[in-house]
C-alpha positions as CSV (number, residue, x, y, z in Angstrom):
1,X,-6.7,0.2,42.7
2,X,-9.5,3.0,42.0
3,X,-9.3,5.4,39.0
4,X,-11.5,8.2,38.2
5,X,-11.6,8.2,34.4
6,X,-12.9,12.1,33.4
7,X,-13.9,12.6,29.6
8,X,-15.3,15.2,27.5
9,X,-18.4,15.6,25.6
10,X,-16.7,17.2,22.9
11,X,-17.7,14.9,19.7
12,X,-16.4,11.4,19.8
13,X,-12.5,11.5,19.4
14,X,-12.1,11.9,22.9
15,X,-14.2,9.0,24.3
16,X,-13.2,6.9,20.9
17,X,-9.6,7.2,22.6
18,X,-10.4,7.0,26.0
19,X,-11.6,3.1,25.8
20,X,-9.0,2.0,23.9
21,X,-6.7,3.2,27.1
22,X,-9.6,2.1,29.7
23,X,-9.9,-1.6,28.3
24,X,-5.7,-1.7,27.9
25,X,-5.9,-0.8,31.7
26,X,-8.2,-2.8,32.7
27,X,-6.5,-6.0,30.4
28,X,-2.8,-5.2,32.3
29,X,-4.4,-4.4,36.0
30,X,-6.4,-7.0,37.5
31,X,-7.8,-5.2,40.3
32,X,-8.4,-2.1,38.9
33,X,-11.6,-0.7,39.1
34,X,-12.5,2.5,37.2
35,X,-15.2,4.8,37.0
36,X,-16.0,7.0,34.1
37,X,-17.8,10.1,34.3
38,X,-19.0,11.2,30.7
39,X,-21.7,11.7,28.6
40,X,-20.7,10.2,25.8
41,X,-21.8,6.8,27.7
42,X,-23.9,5.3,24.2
43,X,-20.5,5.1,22.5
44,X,-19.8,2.1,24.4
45,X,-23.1,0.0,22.7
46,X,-21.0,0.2,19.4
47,X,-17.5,-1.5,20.5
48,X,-17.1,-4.6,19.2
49,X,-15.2,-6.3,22.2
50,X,-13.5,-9.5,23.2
51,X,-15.0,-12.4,25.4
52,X,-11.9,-10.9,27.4
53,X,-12.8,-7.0,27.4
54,X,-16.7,-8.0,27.8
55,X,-15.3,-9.7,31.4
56,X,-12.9,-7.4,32.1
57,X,-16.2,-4.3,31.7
58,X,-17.6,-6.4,34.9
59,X,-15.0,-3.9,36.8
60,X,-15.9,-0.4,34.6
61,X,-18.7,1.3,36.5
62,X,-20.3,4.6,34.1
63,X,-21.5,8.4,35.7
64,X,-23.4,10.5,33.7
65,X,-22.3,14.0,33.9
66,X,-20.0,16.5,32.2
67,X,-17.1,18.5,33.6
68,X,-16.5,20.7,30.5
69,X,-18.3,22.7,27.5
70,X,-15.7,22.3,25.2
71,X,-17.2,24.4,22.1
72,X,-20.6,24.1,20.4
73,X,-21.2,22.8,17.0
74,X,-23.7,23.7,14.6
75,X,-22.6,21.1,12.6
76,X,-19.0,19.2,11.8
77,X,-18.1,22.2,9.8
78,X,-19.2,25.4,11.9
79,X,-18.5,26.5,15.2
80,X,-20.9,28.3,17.5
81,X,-18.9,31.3,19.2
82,X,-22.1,32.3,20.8
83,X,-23.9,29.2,22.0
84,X,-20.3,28.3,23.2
85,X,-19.9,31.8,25.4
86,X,-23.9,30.9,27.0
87,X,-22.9,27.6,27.9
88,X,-19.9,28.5,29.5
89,X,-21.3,31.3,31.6
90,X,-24.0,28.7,32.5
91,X,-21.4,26.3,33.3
92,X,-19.7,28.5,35.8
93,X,-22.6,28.9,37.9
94,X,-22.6,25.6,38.5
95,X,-19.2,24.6,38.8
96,X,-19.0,25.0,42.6
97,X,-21.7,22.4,43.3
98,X,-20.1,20.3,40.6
99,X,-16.7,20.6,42.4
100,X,-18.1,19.6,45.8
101,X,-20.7,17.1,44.5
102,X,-17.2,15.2,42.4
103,X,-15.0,15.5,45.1
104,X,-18.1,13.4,47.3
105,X,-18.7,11.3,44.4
106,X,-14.7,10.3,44.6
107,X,-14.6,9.9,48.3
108,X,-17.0,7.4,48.1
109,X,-15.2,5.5,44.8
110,X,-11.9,5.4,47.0
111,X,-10.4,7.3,44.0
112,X,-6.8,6.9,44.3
113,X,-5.9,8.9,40.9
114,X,-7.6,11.1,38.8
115,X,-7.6,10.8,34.8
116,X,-8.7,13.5,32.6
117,X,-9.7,13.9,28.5
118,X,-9.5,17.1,28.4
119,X,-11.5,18.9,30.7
120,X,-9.6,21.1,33.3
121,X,-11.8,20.8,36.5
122,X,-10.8,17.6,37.4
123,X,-7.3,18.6,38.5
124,X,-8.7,20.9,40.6
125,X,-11.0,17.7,42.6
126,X,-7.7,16.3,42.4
127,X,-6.0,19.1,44.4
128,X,-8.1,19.0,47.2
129,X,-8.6,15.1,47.5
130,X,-4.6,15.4,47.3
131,X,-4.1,12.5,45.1
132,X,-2.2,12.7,42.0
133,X,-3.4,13.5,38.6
134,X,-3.1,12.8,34.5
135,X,-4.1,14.8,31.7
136,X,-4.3,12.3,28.5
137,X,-5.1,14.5,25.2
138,X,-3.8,16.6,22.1
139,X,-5.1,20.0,23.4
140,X,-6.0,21.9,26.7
141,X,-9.3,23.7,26.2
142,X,-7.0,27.4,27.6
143,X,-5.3,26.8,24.6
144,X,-8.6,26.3,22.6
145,X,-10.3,29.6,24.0
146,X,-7.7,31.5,23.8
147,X,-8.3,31.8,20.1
148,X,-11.4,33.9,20.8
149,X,-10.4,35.8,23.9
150,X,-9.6,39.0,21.8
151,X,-12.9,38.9,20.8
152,X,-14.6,37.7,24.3
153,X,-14.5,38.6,27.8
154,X,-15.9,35.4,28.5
155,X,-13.6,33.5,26.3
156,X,-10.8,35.3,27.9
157,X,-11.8,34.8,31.1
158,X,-12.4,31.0,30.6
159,X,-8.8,30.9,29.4
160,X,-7.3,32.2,32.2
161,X,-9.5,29.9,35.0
162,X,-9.1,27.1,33.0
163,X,-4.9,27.4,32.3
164,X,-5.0,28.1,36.3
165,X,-7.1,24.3,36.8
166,X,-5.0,22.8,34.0
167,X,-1.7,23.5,36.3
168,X,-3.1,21.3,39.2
169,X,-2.5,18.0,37.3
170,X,0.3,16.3,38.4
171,X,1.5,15.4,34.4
172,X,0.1,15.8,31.1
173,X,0.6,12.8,28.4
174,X,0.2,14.6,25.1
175,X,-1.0,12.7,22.3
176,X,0.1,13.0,19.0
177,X,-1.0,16.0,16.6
178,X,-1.1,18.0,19.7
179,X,-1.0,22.4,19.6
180,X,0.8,23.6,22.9
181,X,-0.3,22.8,26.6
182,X,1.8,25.9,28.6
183,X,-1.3,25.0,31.2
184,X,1.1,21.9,32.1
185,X,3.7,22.6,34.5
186,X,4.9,18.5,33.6
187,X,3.9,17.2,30.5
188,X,6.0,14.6,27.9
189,X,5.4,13.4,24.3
190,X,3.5,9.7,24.0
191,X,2.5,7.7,21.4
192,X,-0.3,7.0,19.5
193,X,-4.0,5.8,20.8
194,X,-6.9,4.9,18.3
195,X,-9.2,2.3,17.4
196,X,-7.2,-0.3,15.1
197,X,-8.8,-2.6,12.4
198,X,-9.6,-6.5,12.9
199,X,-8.7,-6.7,9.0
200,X,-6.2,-5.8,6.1
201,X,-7.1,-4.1,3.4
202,X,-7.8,-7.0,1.2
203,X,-9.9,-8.8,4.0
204,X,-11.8,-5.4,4.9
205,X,-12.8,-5.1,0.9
206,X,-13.6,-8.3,0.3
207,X,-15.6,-8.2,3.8
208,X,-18.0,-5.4,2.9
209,X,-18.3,-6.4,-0.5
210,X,-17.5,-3.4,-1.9
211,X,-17.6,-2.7,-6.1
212,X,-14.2,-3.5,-7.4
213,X,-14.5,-1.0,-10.4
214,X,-15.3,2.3,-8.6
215,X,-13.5,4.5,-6.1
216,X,-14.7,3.7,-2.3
217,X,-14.7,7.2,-0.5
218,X,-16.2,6.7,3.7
219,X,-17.7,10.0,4.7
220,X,-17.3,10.7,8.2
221,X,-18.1,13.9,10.1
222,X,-18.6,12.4,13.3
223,X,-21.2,13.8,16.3
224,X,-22.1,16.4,14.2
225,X,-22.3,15.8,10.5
226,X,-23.4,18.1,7.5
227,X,-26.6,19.1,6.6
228,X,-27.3,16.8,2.8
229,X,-28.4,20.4,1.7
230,X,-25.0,21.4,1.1
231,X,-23.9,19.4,-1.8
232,X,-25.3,19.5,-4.9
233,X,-26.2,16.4,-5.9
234,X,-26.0,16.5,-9.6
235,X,-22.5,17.1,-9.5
236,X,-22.0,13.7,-7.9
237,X,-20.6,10.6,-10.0
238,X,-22.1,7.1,-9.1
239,X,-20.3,5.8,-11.9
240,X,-17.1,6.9,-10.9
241,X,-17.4,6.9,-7.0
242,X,-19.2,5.1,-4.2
243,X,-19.8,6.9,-1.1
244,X,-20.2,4.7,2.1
245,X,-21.6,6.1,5.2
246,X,-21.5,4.4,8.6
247,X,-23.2,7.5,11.4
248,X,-22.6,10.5,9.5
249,X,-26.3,10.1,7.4
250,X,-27.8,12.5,4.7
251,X,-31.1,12.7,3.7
252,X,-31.6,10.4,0.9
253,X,-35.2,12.0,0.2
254,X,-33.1,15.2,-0.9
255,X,-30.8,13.3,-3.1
256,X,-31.8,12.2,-6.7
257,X,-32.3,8.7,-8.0
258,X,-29.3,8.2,-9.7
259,X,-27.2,9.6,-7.0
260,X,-28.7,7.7,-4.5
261,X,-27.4,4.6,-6.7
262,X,-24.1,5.5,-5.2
263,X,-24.4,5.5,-1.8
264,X,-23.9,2.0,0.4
265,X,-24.5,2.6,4.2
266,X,-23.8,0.4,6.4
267,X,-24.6,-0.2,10.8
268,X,-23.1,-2.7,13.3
269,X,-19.8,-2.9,12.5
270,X,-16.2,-2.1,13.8
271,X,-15.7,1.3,11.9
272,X,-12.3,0.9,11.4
273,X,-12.6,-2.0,9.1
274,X,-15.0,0.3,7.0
275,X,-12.3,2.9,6.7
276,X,-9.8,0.3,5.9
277,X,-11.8,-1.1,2.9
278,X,-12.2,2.2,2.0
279,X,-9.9,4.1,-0.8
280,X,-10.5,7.5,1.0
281,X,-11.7,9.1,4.0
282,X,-13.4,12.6,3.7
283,X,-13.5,14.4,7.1
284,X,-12.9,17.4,9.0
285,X,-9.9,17.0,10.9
286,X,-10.0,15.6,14.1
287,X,-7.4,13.2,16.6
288,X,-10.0,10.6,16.4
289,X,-10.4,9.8,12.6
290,X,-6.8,10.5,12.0
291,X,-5.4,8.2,14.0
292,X,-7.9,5.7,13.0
293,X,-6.8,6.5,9.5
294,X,-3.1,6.4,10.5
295,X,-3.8,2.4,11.5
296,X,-6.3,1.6,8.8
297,X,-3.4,2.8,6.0
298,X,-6.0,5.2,4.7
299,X,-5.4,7.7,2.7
300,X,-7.5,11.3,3.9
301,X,-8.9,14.3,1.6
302,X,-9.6,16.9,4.6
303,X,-11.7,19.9,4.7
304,X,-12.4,23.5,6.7
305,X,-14.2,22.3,9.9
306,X,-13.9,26.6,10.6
307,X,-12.4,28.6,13.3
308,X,-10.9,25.7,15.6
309,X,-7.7,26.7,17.0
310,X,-6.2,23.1,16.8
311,X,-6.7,22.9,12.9
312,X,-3.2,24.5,12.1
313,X,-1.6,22.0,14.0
314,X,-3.5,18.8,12.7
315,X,-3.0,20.2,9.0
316,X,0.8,20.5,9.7
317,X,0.6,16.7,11.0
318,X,-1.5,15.9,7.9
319,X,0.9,17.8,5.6
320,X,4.2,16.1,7.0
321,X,3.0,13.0,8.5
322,X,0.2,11.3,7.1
323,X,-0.7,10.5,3.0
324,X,-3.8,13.5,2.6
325,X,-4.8,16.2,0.5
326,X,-7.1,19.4,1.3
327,X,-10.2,19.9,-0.4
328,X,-11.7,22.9,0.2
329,X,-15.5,23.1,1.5
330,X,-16.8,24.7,-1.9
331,X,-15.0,21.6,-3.9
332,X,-16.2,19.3,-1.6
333,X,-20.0,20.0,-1.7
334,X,-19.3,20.4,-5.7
335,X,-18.1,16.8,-5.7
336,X,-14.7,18.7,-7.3
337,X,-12.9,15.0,-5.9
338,X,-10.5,14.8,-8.6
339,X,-7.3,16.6,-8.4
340,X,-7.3,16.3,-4.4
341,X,-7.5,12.2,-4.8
342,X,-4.8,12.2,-7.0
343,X,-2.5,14.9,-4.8
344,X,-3.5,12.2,-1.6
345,X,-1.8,9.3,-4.2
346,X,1.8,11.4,-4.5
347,X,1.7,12.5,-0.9
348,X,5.7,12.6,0.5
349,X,5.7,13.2,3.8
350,X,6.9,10.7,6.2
351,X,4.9,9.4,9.4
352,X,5.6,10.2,12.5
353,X,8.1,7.8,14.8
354,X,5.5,8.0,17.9
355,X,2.8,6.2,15.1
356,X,4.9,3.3,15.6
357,X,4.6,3.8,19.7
358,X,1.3,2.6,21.4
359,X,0.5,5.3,23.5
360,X,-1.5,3.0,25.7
361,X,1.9,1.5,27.1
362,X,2.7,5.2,27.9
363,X,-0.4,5.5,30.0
364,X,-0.2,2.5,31.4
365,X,3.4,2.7,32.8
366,X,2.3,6.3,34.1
367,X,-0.7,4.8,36.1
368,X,1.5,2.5,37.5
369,X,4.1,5.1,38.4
370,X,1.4,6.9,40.2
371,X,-0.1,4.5,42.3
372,X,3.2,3.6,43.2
373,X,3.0,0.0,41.5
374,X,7.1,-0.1,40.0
């Protein structure tokens, strides 16, 4: 059994996911063998993994190369319209080569099926190796662009050969939080995929150690993060708050003295046991931090990330679905932390059913449909 395993670039929700599917695969399927094409390959140094999953890796083999632009980020917060429309138009001059030189590159594998987060090419290499494909995600990137095509030729036109790829793929397995895939001629609902934590709450706290008299709030911006520039620093409240970083890292030469005092950073660790000892997470919205902060039982203040056609949809999952409050950007770099913490403590949604569903049986019990195992 041979899978192609495509992921995107596009910050680290995607490949966060991706491996918790790939080593539930690899755990249920014996002689599987997979290959992953990404180039988000360094993500794998920070997995904490099992004597189990560490064997099981023996049968993961890693190509570096990407089959998507996604969109380009200045930082967690901003979009870049315009480095996004170069990339593409630089992208589509060498999408035939990348075509031909994947569907070689899968020939040789013995691919068998094709898996995809997100990118729409691969459906296409699928096509004409005529073997079946899965899309596994919470957005198509047509969907994405077509936010800007009104504004854009080359947005629009990206839309259009990308829904036209999209509708190659033999079924799409939406995730959670997900806007609308019309690219998917077959698509259904599954269940939630994320990183879980090792610990509870009581056994992440006492873990990291963390001051029992102040309020613990993890800042994570992900690939990207935020320039320290952007807050003002006085405003903050050591006395009050403790801000813990793990990846997303500020400048601490810009920050004053007594400021600094309330900042704990910490490296080499499972990052969802952070965010469970945590009393907050601050974030842009994303899949991969919300569904981290789904399992941790973490409450989430989130913020404008900008003009991201998914964000309507995660803040409709965030409202309904799980315990948050928005903080606007000005608030946030003001330290203004107080009325949305206390909104996040009276939140009355209700979460989602498909939290409760692992998404990773979903895939699984797809793959196995499509390679004809049951």
């Amino acid at each position: 059994m041979k899978i192609t395993y495509y992921v995107s670039g596009h910050g680290f929700g995607h490949i966060s996911r991706s491996m918790e599917i790939i080593l539930y695969l690899l755990r249920s399927f014996p002689d599987l063998t997979i290959d992953l094409v990404t180039v988000r390959e360094k993500f794998l140094d920070t997995l904490f993994l099992s004597e189990e999953d560490t064997k099981n890796l023996r049968r993961l083999q890693i190509r570096k190369r990407s089959l998507d632009v996604g969109m380009i980020q200045k930082d967690s917060l901003s979009i870049d319209a315009v480095a996004t429309e170069a990339a593409i138009e630089e992208f589509n001059l060498q999408k035939s080569y990348i075509q031909i030189s994947e569907i070689e590159s899968c020939l040789d594998f013995g691919t068998e099926l094709i898996i995809s987060d997100s990118a729409s090419l691969p459906f296409k290499i699928a096509d004409k190796l005529k073997i079946p494909s899965l899309f596994i995600g919470n957005f198509t990137w047509d969907f994405i662009y077509s936010g800007y095509a009104k504004e854009s030729s080359i947005f629009e036109k990206a839309t259009r050969s990308i829904y036209e790829e999209y509708y190659h793929a033999t079924f799409g397995l939406l995730l959670p939080f997900n806007c609308p895939a019309n690219s998917l001629a077959e698509q259904k609902q599954i269940g939630l995929v994320g990183r879980k934590p090792f610990l509870n709450k009581n056994e992440a706290k006492e873990f990291f150690k963390l001051p029992k008299d102040k309020i613990h709030l993890l800042f994570s911006f992900g690939a990207y993060g935020v320039e320290t520039s952007r807050f003002d620093w006085g405003k903050f409240d050591p006395e009050k708050y403790t801000i813990v970083l793990s990846g997303t890292d500020f400048d601490l030469l810009k920050i004053p003295n007594k400021q600094k005092n309330g900042i704990i950073q910490f490296s080499n660790l499972h990052y969802p046991d952070l965010l469970t000892a945590c009393d907050f997470v601050i974030t842009k919205p994303g899949y991969g931090i919300l569904s981290e902060a789904v399992y941790a039982k973490t409450p989430v203040l989130y913020t404008d990330r900008g003009n991201f056609p998914e964000v309507p949809y995660l803040h409709k999952s965030l409202t309904e679905e799980i315990p948050s409050s928005y903080i606007s950007n000005e608030d946030l770099f003001l330290f203004r932390l107080d009325k949305p913490l206390q909104k996040a403590n009276v939140w009355k949604g209700k979460p989602s059913t498909l939290f409760e569903r692992d998404g990773r049986e979903d895939v699984k019990h797809a793959v196995a449909v499509f390679l004809k195992l049951i």
